[in-house]
gemmi code that builds the backbone of each chain (N, CA, C; Angstrom):
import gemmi

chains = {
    "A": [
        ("UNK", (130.834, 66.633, -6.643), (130.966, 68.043, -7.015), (131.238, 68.153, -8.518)),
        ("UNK", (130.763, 69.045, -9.516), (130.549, 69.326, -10.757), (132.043, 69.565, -11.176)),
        ("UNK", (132.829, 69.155, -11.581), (133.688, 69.770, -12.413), (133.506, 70.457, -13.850)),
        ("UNK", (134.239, 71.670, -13.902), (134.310, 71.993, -15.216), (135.731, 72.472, -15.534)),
        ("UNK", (135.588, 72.287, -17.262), (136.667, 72.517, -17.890), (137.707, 73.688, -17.981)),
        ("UNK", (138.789, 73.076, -17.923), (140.007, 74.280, -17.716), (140.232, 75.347, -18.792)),
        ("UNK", (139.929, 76.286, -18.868), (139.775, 77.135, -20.098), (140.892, 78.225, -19.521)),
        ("UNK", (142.299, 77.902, -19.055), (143.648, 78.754, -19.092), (143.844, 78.957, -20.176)),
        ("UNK", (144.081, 77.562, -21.431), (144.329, 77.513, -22.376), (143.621, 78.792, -23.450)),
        ("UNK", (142.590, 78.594, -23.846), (142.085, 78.810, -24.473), (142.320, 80.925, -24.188)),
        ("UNK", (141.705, 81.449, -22.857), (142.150, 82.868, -22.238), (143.472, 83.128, -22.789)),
        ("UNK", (144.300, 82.331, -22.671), (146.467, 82.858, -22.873), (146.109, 83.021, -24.581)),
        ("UNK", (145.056, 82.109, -25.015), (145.502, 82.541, -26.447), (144.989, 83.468, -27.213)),
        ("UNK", (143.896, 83.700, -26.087), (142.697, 84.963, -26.476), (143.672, 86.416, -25.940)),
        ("UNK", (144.375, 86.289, -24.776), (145.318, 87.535, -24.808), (146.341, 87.419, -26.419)),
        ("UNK", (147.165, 86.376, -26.353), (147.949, 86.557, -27.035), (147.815, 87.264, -28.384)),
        ("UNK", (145.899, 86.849, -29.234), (145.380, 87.703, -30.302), (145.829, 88.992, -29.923)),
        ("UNK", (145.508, 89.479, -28.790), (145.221, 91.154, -28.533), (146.347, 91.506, -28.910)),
        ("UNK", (147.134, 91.173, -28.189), (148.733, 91.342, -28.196), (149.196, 91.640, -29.650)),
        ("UNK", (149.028, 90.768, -30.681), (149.081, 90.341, -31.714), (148.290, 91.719, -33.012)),
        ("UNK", (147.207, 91.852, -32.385), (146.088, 92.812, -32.770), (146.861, 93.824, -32.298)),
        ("UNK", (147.798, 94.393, -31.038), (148.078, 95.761, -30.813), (149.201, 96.307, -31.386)),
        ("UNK", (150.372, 95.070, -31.800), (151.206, 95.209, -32.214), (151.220, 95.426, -33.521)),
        ("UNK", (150.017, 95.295, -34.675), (149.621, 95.854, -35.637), (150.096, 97.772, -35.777)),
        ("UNK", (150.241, 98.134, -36.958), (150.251, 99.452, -37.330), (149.399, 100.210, -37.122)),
        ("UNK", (149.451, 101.018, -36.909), (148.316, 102.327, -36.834), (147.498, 102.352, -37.646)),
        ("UNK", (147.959, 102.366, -38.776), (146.940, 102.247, -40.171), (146.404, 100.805, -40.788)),
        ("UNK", (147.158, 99.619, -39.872), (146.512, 98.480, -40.156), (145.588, 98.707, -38.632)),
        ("UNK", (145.367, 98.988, -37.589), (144.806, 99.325, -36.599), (143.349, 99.927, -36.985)),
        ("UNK", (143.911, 101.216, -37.683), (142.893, 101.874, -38.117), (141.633, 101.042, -39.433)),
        ("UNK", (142.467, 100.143, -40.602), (141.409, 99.932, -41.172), (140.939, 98.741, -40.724)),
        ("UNK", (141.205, 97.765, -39.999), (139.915, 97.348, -38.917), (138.841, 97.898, -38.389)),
        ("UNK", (139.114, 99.014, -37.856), (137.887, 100.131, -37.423), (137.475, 100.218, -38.182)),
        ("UNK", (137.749, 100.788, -39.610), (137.053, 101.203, -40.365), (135.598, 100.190, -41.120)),
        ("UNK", (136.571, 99.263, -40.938), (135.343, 97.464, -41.093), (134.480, 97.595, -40.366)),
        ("UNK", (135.090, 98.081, -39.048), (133.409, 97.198, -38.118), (132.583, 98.507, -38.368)),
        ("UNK", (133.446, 99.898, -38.819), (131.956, 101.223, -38.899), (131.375, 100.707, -39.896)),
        ("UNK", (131.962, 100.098, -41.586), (131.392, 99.247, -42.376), (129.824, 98.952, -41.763)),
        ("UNK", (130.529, 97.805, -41.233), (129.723, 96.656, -41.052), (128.788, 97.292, -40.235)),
        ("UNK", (128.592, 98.396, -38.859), (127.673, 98.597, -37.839), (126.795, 99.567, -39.166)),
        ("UNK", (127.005, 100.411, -40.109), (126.233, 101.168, -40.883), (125.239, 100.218, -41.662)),
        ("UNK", (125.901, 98.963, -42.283), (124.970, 97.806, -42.668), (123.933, 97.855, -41.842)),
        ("UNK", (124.340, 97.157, -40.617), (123.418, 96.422, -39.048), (122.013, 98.082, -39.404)),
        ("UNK", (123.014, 98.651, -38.958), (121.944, 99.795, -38.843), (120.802, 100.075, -39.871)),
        ("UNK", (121.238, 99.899, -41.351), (120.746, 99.932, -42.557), (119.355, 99.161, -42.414)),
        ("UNK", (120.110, 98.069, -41.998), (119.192, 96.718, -42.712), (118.006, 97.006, -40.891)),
        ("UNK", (118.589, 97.594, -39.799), (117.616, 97.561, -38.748), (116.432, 98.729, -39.389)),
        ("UNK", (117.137, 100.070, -39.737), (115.809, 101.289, -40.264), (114.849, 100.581, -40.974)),
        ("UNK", (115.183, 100.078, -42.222), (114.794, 99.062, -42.907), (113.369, 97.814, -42.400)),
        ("UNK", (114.020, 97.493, -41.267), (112.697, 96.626, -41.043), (111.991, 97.387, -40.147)),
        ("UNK", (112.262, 98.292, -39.261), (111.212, 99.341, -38.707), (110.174, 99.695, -39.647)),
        ("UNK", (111.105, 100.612, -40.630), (110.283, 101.188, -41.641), (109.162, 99.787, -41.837)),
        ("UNK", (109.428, 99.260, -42.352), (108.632, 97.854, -42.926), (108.091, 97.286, -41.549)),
        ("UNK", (108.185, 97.040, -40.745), (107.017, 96.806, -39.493), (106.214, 97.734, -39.180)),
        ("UNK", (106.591, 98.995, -39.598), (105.467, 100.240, -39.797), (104.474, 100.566, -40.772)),
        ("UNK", (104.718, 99.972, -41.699), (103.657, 99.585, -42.907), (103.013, 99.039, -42.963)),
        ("UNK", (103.368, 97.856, -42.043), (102.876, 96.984, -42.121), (102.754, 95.212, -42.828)),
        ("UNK", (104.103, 95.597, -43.367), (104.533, 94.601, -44.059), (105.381, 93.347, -43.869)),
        ("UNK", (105.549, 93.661, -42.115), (106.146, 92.256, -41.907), (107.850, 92.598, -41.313)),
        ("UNK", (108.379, 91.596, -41.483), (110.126, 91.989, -41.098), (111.233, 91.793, -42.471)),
        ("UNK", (110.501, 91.206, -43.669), (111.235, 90.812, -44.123), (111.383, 91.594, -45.644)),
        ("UNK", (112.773, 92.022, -45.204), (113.783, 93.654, -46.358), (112.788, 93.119, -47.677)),
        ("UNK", (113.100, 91.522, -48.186), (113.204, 91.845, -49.901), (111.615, 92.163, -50.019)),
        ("UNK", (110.538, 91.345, -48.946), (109.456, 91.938, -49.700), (109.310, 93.761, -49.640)),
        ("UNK", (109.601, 94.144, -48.791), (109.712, 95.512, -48.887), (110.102, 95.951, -49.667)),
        ("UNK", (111.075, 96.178, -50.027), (112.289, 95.805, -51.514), (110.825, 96.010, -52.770)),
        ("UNK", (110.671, 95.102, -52.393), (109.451, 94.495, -53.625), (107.971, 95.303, -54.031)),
        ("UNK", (107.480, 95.631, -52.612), (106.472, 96.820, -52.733), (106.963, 98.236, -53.028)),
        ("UNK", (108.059, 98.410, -52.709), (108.897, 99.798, -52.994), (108.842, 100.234, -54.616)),
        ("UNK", (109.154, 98.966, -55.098), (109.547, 99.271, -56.680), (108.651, 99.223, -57.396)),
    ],
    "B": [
        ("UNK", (140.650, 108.063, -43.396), (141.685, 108.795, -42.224), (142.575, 109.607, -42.661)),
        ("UNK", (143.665, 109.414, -43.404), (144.933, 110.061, -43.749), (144.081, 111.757, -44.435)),
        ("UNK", (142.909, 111.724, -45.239), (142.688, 112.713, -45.693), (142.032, 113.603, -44.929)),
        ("UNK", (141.067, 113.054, -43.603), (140.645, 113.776, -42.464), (142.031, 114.370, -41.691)),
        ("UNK", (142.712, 113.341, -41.365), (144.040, 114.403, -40.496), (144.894, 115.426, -41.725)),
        ("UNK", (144.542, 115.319, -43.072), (145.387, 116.535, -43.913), (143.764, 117.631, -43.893)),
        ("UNK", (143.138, 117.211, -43.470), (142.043, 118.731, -43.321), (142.735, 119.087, -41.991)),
        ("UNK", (142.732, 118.359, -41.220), (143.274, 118.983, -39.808), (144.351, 119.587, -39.548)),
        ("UNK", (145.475, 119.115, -40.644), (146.558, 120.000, -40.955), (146.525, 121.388, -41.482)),
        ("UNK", (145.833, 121.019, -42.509), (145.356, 122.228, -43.398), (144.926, 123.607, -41.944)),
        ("UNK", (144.180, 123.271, -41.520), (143.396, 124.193, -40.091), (144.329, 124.777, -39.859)),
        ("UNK", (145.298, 123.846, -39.248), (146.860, 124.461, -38.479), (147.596, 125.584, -39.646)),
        ("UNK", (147.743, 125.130, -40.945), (148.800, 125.981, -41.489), (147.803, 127.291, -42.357)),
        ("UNK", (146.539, 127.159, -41.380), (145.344, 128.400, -42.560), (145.219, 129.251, -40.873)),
        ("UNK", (145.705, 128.994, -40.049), (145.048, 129.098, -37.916), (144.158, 129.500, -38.080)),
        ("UNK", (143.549, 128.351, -38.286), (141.935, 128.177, -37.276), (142.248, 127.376, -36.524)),
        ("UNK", (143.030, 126.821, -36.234), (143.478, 126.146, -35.253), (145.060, 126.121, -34.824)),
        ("UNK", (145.286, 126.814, -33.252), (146.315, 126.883, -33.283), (147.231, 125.573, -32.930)),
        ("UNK", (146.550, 124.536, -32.217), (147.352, 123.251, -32.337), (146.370, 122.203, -32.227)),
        ("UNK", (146.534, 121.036, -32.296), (145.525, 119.714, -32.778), (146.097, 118.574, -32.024)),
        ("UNK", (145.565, 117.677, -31.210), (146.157, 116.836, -30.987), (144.910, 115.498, -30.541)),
        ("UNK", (145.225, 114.369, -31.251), (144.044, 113.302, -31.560), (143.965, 112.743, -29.790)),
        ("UNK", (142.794, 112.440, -29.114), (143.145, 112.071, -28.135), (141.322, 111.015, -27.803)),
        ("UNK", (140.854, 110.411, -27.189), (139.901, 109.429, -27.039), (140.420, 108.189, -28.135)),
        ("UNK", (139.339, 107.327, -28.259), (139.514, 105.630, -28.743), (140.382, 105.788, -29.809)),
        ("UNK", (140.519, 106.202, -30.730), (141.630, 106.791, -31.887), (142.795, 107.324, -31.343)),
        ("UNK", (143.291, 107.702, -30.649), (144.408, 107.572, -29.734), (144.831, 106.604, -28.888)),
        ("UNK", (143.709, 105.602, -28.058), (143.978, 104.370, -27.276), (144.739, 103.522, -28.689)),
        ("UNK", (143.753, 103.595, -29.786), (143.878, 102.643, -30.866), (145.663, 102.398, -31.036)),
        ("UNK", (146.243, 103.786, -31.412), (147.645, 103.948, -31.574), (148.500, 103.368, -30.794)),
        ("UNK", (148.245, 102.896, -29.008), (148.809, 102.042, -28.879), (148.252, 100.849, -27.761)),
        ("UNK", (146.928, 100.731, -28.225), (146.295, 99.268, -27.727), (146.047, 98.531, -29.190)),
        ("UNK", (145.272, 97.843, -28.749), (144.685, 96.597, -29.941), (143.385, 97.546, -30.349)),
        ("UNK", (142.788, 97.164, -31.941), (141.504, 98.327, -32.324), (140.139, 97.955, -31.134)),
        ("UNK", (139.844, 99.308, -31.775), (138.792, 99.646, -30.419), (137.564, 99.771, -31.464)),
        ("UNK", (136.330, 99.157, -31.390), (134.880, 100.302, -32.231), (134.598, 101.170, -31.977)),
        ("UNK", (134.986, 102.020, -32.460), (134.628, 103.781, -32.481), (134.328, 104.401, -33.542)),
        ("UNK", (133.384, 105.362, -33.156), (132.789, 106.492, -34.531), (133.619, 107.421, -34.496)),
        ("UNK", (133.419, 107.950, -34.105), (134.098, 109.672, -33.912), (135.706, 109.650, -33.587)),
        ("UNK", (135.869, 110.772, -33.881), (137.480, 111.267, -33.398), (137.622, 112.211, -33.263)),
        ("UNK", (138.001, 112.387, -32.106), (138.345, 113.194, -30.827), (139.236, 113.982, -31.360)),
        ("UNK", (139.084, 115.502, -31.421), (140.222, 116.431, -31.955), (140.690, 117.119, -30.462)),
        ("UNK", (141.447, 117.241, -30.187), (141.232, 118.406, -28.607), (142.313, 119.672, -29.333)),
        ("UNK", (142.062, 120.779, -28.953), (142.753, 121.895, -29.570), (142.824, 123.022, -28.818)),
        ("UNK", (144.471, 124.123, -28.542), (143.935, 124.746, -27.770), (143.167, 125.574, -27.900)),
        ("UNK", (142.780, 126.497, -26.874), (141.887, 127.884, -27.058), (143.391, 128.835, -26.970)),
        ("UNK", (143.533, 129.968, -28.022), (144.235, 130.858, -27.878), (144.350, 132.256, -26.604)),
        ("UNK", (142.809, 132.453, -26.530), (142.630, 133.662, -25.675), (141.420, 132.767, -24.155)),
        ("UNK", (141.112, 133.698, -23.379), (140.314, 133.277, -22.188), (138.810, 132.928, -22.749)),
        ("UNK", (138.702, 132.481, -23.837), (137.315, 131.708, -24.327), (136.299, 131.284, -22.845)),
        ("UNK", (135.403, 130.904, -23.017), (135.182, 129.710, -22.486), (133.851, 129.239, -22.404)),
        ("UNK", (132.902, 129.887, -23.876), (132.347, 129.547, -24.641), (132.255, 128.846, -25.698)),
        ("UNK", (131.120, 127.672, -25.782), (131.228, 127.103, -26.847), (131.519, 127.708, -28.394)),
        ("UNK", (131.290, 129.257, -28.363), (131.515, 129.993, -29.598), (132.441, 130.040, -29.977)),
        ("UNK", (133.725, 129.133, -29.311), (135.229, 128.994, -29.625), (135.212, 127.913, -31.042)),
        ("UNK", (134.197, 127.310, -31.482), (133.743, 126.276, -32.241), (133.756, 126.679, -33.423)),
        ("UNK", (132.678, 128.301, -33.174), (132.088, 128.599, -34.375), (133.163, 128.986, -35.611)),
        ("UNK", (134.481, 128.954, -35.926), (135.334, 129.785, -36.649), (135.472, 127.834, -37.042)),
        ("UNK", (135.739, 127.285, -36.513), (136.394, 125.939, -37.227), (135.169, 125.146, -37.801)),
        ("UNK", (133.898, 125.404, -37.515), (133.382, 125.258, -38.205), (132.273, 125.781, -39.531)),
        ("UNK", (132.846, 126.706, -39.267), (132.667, 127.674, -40.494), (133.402, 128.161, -41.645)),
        ("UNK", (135.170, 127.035, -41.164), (136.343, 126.670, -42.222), (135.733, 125.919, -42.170)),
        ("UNK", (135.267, 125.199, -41.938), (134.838, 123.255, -42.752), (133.712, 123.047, -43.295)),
        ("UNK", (132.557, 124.448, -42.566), (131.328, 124.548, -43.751), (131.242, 124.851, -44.997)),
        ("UNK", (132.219, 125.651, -45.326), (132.799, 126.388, -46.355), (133.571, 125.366, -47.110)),
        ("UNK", (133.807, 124.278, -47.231), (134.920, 123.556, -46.999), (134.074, 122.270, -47.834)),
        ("UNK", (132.505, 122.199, -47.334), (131.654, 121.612, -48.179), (131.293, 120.150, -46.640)),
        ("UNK", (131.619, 120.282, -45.635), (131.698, 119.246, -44.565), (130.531, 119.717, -43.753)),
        ("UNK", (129.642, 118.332, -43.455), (128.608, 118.981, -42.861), (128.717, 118.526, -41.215)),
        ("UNK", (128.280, 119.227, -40.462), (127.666, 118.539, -39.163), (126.290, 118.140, -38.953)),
        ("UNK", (127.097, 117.336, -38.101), (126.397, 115.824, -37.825), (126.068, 116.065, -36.004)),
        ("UNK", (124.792, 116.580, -35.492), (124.682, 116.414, -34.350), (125.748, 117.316, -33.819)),
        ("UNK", (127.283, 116.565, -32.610), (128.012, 116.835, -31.899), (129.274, 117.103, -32.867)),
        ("UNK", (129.188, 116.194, -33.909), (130.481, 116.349, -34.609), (130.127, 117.007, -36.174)),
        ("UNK", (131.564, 117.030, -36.944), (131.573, 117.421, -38.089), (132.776, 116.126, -39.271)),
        ("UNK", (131.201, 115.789, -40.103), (132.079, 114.773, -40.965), (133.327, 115.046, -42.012)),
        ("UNK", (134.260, 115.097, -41.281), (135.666, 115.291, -42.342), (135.936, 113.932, -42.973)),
        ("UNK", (135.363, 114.350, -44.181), (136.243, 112.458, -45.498), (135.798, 111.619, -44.599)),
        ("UNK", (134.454, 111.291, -44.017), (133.988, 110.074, -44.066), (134.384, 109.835, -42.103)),
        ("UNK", (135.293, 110.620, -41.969), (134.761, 110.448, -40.333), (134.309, 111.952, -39.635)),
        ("UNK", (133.249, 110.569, -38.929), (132.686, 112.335, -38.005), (134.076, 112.760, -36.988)),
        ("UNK", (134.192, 114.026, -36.481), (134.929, 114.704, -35.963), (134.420, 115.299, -34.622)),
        ("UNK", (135.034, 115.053, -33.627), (134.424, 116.000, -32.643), (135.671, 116.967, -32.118)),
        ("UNK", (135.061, 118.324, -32.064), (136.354, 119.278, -31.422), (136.484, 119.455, -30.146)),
        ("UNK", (137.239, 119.503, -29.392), (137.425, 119.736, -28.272), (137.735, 120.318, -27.738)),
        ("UNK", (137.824, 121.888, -26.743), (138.623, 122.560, -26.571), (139.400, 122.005, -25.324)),
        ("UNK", (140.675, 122.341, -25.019), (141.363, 122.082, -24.049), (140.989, 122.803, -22.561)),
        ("UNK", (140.148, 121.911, -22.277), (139.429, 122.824, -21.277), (139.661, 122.727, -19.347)),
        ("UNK", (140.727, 122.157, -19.287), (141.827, 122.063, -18.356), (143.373, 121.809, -18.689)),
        ("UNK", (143.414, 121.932, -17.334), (145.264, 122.080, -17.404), (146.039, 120.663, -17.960)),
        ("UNK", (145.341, 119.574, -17.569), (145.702, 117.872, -17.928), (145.131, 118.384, -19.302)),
        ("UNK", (144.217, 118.083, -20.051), (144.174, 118.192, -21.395), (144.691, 119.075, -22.075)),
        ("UNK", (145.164, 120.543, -21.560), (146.348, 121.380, -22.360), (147.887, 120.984, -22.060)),
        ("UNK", (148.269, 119.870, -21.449), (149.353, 119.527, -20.880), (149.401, 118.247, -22.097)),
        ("UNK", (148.521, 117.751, -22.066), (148.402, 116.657, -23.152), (148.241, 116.617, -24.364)),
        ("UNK", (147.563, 117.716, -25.108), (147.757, 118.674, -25.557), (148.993, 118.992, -26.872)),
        ("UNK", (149.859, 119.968, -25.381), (151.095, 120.189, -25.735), (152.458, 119.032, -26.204)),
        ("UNK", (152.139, 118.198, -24.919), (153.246, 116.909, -25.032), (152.654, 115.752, -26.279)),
        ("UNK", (152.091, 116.164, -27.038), (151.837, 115.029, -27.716), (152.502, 114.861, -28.756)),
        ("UNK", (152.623, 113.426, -29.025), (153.989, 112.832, -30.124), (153.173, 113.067, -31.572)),
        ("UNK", (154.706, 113.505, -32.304), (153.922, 113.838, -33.675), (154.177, 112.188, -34.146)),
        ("UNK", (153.591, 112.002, -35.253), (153.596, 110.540, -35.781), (153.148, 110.811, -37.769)),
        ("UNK", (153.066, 109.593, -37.897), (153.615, 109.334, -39.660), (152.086, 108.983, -39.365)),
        ("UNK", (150.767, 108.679, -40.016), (150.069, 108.344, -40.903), (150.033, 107.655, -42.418)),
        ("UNK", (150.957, 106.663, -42.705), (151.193, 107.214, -44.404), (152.049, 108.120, -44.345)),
        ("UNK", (151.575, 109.170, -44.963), (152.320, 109.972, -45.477), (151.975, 111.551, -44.632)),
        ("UNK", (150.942, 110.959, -44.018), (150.804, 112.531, -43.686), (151.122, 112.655, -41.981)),
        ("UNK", (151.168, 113.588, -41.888), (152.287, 113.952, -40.198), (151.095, 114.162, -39.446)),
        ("UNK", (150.950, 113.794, -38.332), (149.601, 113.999, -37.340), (150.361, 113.675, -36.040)),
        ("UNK", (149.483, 114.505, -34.753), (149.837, 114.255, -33.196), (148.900, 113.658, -32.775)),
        ("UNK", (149.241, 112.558, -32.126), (148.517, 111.826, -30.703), (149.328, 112.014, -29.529)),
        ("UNK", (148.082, 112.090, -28.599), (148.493, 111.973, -27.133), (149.225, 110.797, -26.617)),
        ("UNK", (149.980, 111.614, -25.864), (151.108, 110.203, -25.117), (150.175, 109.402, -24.557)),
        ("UNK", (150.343, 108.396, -24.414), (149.958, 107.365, -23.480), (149.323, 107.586, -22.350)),
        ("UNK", (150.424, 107.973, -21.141), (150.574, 108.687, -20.260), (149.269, 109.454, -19.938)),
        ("UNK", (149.390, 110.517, -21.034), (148.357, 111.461, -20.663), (146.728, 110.875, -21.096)),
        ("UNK", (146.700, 109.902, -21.905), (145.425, 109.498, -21.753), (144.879, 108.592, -20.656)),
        ("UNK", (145.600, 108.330, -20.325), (145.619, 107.029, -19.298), (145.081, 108.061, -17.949)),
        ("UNK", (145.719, 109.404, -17.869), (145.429, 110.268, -16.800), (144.110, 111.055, -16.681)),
        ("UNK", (143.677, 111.127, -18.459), (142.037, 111.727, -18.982), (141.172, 110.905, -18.639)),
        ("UNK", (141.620, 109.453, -18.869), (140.562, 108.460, -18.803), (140.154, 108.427, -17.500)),
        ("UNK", (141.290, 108.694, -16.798), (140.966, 108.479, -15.188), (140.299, 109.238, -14.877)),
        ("UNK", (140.636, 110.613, -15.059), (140.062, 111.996, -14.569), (138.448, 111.514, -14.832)),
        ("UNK", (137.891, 111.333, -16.036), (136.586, 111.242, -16.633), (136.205, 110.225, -15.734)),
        ("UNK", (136.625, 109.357, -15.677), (135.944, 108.404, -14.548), (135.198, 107.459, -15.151)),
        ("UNK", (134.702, 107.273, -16.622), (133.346, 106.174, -16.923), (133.989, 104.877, -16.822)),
        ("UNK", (133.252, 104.146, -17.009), (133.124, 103.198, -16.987), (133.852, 102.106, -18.041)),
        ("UNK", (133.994, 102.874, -19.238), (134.907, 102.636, -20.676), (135.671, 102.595, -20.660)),
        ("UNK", (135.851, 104.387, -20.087), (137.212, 104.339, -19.841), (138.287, 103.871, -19.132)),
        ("UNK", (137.693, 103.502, -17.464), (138.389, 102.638, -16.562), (138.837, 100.957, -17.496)),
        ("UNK", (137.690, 100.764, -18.315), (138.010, 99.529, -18.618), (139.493, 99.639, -20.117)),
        ("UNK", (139.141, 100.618, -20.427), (140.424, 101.151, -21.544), (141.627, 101.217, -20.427)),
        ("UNK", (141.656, 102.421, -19.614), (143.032, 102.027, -18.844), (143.403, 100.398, -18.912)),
        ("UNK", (142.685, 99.791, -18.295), (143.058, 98.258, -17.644), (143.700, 97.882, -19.167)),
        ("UNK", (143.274, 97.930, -20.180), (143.841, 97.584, -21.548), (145.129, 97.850, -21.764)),
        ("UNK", (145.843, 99.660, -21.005), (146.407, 100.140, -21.853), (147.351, 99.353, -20.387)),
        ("UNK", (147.070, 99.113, -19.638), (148.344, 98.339, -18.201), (149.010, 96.963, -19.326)),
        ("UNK", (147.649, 95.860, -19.505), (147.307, 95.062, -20.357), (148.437, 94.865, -20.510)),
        ("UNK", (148.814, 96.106, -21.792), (149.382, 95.785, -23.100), (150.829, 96.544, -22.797)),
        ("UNK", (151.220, 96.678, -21.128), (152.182, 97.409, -20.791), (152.415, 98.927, -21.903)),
        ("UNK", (151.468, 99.687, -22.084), (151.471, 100.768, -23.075), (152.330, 101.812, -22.336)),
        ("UNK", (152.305, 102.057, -21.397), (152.417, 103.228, -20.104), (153.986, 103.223, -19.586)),
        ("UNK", (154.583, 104.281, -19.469), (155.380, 104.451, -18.618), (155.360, 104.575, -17.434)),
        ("UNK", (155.706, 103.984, -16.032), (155.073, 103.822, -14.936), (155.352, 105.536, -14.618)),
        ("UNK", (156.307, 105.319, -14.545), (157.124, 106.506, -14.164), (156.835, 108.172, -14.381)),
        ("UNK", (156.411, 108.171, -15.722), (155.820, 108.936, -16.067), (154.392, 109.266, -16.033)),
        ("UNK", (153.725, 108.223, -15.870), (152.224, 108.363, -15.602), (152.417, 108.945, -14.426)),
        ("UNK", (153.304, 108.394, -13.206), (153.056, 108.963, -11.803), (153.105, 110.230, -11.693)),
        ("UNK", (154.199, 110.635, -12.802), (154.804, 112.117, -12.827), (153.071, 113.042, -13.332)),
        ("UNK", (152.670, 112.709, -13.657), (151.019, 112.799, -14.712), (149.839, 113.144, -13.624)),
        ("UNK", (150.315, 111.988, -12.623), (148.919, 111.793, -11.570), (149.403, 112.708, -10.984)),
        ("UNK", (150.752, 112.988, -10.517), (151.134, 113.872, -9.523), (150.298, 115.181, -9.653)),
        ("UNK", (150.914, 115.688, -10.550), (151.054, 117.170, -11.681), (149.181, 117.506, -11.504)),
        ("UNK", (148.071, 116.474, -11.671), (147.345, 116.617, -11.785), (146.201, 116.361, -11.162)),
        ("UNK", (147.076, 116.087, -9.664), (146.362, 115.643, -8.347), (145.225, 114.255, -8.559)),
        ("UNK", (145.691, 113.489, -8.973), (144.855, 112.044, -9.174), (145.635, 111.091, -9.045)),
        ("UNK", (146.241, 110.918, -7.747), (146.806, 109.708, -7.337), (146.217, 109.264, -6.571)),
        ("UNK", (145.146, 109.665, -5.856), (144.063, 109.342, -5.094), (143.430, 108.233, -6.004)),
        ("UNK", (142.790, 108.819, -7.035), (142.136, 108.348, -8.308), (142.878, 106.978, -8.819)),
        ("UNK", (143.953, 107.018, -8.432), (144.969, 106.209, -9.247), (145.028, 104.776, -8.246)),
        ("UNK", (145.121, 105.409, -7.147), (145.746, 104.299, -5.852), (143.976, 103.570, -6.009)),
        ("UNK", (143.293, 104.018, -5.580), (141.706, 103.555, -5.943), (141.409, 102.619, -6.735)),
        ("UNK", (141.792, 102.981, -8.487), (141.637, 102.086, -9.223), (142.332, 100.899, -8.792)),
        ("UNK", (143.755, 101.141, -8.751), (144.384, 100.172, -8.614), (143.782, 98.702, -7.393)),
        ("UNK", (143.457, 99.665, -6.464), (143.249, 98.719, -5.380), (141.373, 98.076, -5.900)),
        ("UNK", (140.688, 98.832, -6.160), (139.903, 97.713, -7.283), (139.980, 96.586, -8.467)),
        ("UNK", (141.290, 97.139, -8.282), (141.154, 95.731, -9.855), (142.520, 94.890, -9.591)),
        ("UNK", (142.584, 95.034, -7.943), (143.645, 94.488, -7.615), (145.099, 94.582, -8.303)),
        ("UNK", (145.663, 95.126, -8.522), (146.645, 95.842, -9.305), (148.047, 95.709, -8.478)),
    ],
}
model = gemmi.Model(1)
for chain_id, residues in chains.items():
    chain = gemmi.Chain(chain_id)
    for i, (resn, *xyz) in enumerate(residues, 1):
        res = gemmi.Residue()
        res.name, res.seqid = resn, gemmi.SeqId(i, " ")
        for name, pos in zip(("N", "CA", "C"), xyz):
            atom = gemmi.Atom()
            atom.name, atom.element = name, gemmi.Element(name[0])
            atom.pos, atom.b_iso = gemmi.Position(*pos), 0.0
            res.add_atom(atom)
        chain.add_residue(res)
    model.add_chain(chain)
structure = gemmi.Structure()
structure.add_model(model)
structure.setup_entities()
């Protein structure tokens, strides 16, 4: 029979982050959020971005787009 | 943030709004671990027997004026979108009312008790939100005691005993 590895360890310490993460301030709470809206407006950026540019016809890749743009 | 909840203040001491109180993922946030969320949830009451969306049109016609545009469902105050809410039952004007004022920095703002979100989330039923409750047990956020007093008041102990006995509780 297959054994696999005990991963208690690893779960107790993945709560304990949260824990750790909740007990944070409101306003240290808050500018975390504010990172990942950061970061999802990037994702999003750089996704319009290669639509646009797979609609042209130019492929997936930003800089040549970038490049015909200018 | 701090300058979106001093527009929201501002509302209160100009009444266009007669009270404000932060309540969805920006309220879990206050006392779970951060959540990814866009928007923030304003809920506010209605003064008179409204119960048209035209209860909207005055707060956002202080914030058009104001130079803030909308966005779809919400309205971007300083960089976050906003959604208003009217208090459109007795649990969300109860929650509402009881909600703790709190520090921001410097600026004074209300979130919903615990309690009472834990009782919205339920009421709503998704799927998020069930999984947000389980967070807010989690992180022991909740007063038992008082939530019951919550489910009682608002006939969802049905709702309550349910969850529980799904997620083995």
């Amino acid at each position: 029979m297959k054994t696999y590895p005990d991963i208690t360890r690893l779960l107790k310490a993945k709560m304990e982050r949260r824990r750790e993460l909740a007990r944070l301030s409101f306003e240290e709470k808050i500018e975390i959020v504010n990172k990942w809206r950061e970061l999802s407006r990037q994702v999003r950026r750089i996704r319009e971005t290669d639509l646009v540019s797979t609609d042209r016809g130019h492929g997936t890749d930003r800089d040549d787009y970038r490049n015909t743009l200018s | 943030m701090e300058k979106t909840l001093s527009v929201l203040n501002s509302m209160v001491q100009d009444g266009v709004l007669k009270q404000y109180a932060i309540g969805g993922a920006v309220a879990a946030i206050f006392y779970v671990e951060p959540i990814n969320t866009n928007d923030l949830d304003v809920f506010f009451s209605v003064a008179g027997d409204e119960t048209d969306l035209a209860i909207l049109a005055p707060l956002y016609q202080y914030l058009g004026n104001r130079g803030y545009k909308i966005q779809g469902e919400t309205i971007d105050i300083e960089g976050w979108p906003v959604q208003f809410l009217p208090a459109f039952n007795a649990l969300l004007n109860e929650g509402l009312n009881r909600a703790r004022e709190i520090e921001f920095n410097e600026t004074v703002t209300r979130v919903m008790r615990a309690e009472h979100l834990v009782a919205i989330m339920l009421q709503t039923g998704r799927l998020k939100d069930l999984a947000r409750v389980q967070q807010f047990l989690e992180h022991e956020a909740v007063d038992e005691t008082k939530l019951r007093d919550v489910l009682t008041r608002h006939g969802l102990t049905d709702k309550w005993s349910a969850f529980k006995q799904q997620r083995e509780l």
